[in-house]
N, C-alpha and C positions, 0 to 999 in steps of 0.2 A: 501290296501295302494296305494298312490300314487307317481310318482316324486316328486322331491321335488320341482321344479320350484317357485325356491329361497326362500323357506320356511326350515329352520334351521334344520329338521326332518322330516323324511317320516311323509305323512297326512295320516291318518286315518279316515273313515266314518264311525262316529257316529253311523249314522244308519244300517251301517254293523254289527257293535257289536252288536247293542241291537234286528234287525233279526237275529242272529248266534245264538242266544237263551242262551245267557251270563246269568248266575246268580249272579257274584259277578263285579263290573266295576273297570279297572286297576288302578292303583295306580295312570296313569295320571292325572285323575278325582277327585279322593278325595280330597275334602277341609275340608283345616285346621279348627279344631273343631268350631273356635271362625265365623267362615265363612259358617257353615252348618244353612240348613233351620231352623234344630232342635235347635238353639242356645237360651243363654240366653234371647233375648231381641224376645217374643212371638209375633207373629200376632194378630191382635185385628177382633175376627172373624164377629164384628154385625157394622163395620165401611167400609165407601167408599167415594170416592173420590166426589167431586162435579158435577155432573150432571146438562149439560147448554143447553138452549133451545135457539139455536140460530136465530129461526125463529122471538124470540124475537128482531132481530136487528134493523127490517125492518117496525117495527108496534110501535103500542101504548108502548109496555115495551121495547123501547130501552134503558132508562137508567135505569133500571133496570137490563136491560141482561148487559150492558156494566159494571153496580157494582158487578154482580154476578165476571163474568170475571176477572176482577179489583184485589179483594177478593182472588178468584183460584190464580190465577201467584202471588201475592203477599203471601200468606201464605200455600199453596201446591206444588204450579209451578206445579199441575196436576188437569186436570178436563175431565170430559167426554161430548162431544159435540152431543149433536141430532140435530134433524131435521137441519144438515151442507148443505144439497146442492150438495152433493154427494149422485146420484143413490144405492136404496137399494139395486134392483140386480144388479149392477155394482159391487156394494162390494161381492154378493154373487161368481158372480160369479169371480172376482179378485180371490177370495180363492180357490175357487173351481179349479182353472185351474194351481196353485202353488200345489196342492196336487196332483193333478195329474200328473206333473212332477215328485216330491217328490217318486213316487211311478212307476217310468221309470226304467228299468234295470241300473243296476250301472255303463255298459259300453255307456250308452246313457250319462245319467249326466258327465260321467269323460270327455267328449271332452269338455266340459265348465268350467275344472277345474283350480283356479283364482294362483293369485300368488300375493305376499304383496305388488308388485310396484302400483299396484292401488287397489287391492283388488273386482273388476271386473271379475264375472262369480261365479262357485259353490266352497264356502267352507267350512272349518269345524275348524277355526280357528283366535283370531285373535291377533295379538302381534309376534314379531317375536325370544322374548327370547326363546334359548335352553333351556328346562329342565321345561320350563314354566307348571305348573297348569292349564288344559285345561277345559273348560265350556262342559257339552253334547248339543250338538247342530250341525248340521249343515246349511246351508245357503248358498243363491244365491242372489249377490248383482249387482245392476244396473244402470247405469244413465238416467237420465230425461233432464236433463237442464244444465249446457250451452247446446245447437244446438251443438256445435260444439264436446262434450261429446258422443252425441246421438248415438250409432250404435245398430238397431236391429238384426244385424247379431251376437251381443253377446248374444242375448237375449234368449231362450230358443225356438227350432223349432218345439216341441212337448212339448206340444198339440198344437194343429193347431190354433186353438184360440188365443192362449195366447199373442203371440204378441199385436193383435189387442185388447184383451181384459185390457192389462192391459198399452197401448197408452192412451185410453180414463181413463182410471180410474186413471194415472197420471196429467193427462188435467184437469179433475174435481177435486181433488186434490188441485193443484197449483191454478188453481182459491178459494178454500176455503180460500187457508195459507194467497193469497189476499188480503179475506175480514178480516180475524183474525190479520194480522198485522196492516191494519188500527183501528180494535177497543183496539190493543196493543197500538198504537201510543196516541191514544185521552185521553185514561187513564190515562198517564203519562204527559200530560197535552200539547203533541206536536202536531202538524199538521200533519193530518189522514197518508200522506207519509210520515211520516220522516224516521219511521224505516224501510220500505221499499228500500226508496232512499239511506240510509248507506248498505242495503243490497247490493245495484248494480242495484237498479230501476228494469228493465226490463231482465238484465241479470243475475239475483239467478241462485245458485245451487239449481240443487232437486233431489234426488237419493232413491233407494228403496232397501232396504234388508228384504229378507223375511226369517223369521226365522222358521227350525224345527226343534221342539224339541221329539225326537223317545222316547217311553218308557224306562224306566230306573229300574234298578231291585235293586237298593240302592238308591232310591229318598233323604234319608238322609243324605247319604255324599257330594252329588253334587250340583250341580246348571247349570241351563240352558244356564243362562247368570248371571256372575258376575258381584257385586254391581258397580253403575256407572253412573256419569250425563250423557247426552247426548252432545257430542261435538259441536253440529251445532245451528240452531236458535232454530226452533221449529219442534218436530215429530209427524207425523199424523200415530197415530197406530190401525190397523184393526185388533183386537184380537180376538183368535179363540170360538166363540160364544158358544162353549158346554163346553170346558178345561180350566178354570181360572189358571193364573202360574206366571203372573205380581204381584210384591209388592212393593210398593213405600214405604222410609223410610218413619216416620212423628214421631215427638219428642220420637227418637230413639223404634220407633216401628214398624213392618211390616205389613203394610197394602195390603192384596189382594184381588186387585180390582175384584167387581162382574160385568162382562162389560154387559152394556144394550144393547137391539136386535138393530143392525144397528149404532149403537155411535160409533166414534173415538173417543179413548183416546188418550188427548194431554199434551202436553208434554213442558215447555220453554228449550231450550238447554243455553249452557254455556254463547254464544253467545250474548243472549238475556239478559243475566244475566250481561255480561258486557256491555253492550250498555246503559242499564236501570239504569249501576251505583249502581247493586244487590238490585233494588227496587222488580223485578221481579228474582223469586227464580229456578234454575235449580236442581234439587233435584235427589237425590240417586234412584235409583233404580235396581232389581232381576229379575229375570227367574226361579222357581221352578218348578219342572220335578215332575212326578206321573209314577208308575210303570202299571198304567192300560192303558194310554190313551196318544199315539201319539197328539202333540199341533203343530199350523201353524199361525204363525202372519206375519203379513205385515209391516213393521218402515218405513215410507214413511218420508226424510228426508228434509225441507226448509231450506237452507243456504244460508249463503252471498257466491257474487262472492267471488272466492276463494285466490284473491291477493291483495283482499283492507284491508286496515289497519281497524280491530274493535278495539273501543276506548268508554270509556264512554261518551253519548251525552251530552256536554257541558251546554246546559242548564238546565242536572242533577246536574252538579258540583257546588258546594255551598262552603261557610266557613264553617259551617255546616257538610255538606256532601261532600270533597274532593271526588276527582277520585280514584278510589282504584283498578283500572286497570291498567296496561300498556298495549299499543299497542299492537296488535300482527296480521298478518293474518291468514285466516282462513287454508291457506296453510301449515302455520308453527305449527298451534296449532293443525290442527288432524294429526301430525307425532305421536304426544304422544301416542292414542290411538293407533295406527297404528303402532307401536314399540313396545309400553310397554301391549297393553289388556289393558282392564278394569281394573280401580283402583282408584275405589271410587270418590271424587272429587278433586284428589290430583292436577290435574293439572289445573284446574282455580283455583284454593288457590296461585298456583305458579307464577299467573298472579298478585297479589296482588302488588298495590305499595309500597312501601319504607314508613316504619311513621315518 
């Protein structure tokens, strides 16, 4: 356990229960039947998400990559990107150097340990309700961008690497999300920056949470990460290449993505959802835990600055197709998650206009 540093209840590390050689997981963890992996609505085991070759952009199949794409955020809001432009060993070793923190004495990680007012450093938690339903998981969260967010003196000082390793692998990164918001723009029929420049042009948020998920010895009462859109634009996810555990809804069914060697799976966030006027889809998604095999992903997050008004882009808005957003910033709208956890897509539905 830790202080609480204004967390509602002592924290607890995940990964301490499941090394203390626990057989049954506390009652904090159990989810409600209707919420367990094992639930009515089955995974579909011979299905996966779309798979896009973005080397396509730059050649002969651009407008085919850019339909493939088109297609993905219009009817998944999830696809898996190759050959992105981001170093293979870069990613390996991104991973490799989070696992080896992960695996630091527990008195190393607690001096990094975060607190809700930004949610920055190591933890095991997120929403700040007493009494709340807690996900197995812990994690270490980071900033990228704004410049003025940047400090690596939060970042982790062991392994000696990691800072510098995972500098660049943010760098390469924010250049992809880049080139992927300009073919987000062209699609919907705007001028390659638009969605960019509603972002904040050159001053986007980018932030990294890296998630892990320790063995679990009741993999059917829990979950990793509960169901849930992603609050920001769009997530570049580095999933851990041997332990599949991500599932994406799709016409109320559970799909668990088989991630291909070196792909990021991406992701549109709500953000994006509102900007596009819900042409482009932010979609539900899991974390399911396995009793054999510790899991480590990376959610590498692109956001608007964080105090501009998101709004539907007006030349979305039609008689037709009204706005069906209200304003909001990016500030005010990840309070929700950041108060309440994960909870499905409740809160852009709350964004909805008035009919």
């Amino acid at each position: 356990m830790s202080c609480d540093k204004g967390w509602p209840e002592p924290i607890v590390r995940v990964q301490s229960l499941s090394d203390g050689g626990a057989t049954l997981i506390p009652d904090r963890y159990v989810k409600p039947p209707s919420d367990r992996p094992c639930d009515s609505s089955t995974s579909l085991a011979n299905v996966n998400i779309p798979i896009i070759d973005f080397s396509g952009l730059y050649g002969d199949d651009r407008e085919e990559t850019l339909r493939q794409i088109s297609v993905a955020c219009r009817e998944w809001g999830f696809f898996q990107a190759v050959n992105h432009g981001v170093s293979p060993q870069l990613m390996d070793q991104a991973q490799q150097v989070w696992r080896e923190f992960f695996h630091q004495p527990m008195e190393v990680k607690q001096t990094y340990a975060n607190s809700p007012t930004t949610y920055e450093g190591y933890g095991s938690r997120l929403g700040i309700q007493k009494g709340a339903i807690l996900d197995w998981s812990d994690y270490y969260y980071l900033h990228y961008l704004p410049c003025c967010l940047l400090d690596q003196n939060k970042w982790p000082a062991l392994p000696s690497s990691l800072r510098e390793v995972i500098a660049e692998y943010s760098r390469q990164v924010v250049k992809f999300g880049g080139e992927l918001m300009k073919a987000l723009s062209i699609n919907l029929g705007l001028s390659e920056d638009h969605l960019q420049n509603a972002f904040g042009g050159e001053n986007v948020g980018a932030c990294l949470r890296v998630n892990f998920y320790p063995k679990c010895p009741q993999p059917d009462l829990t979950l990793g990460l509960s169901s849930h859109s992603d609050p920001g634009g769009v997530t570049f996810l580095l999933p851990d290449q041997h332990v599949a555990g991500l599932q994406v809804r799709k016409n109320n069914n559970w799909i668990t993505v088989k991630p291909s060697p070196h792909a990021f799976i991406v992701n549109i966030g709500d953000q994006i959802q509102v900007l596009s006027n819900a042409i482009y889809k932010s979609v539900e998604h899991r974390v399911i835990v396995n009793s054999n095999n510790e899991r480590i992903s990376l959610a590498f997050f692109y956001n608007p600055k964080s105090d501009l008004a998101i709004e539907p882009v007006k030349k979305l808005v039609t008689p037709e197709r009204p706005a069906m957003y209200t304003a909001m910033s990016f500030d005010e709208y990840r309070l929700f998650i950041r108060t309440r956890g994960p909870q499905g897509k409740s809160q852009v539905e709350s964004l909805k206009s008035p009919k």
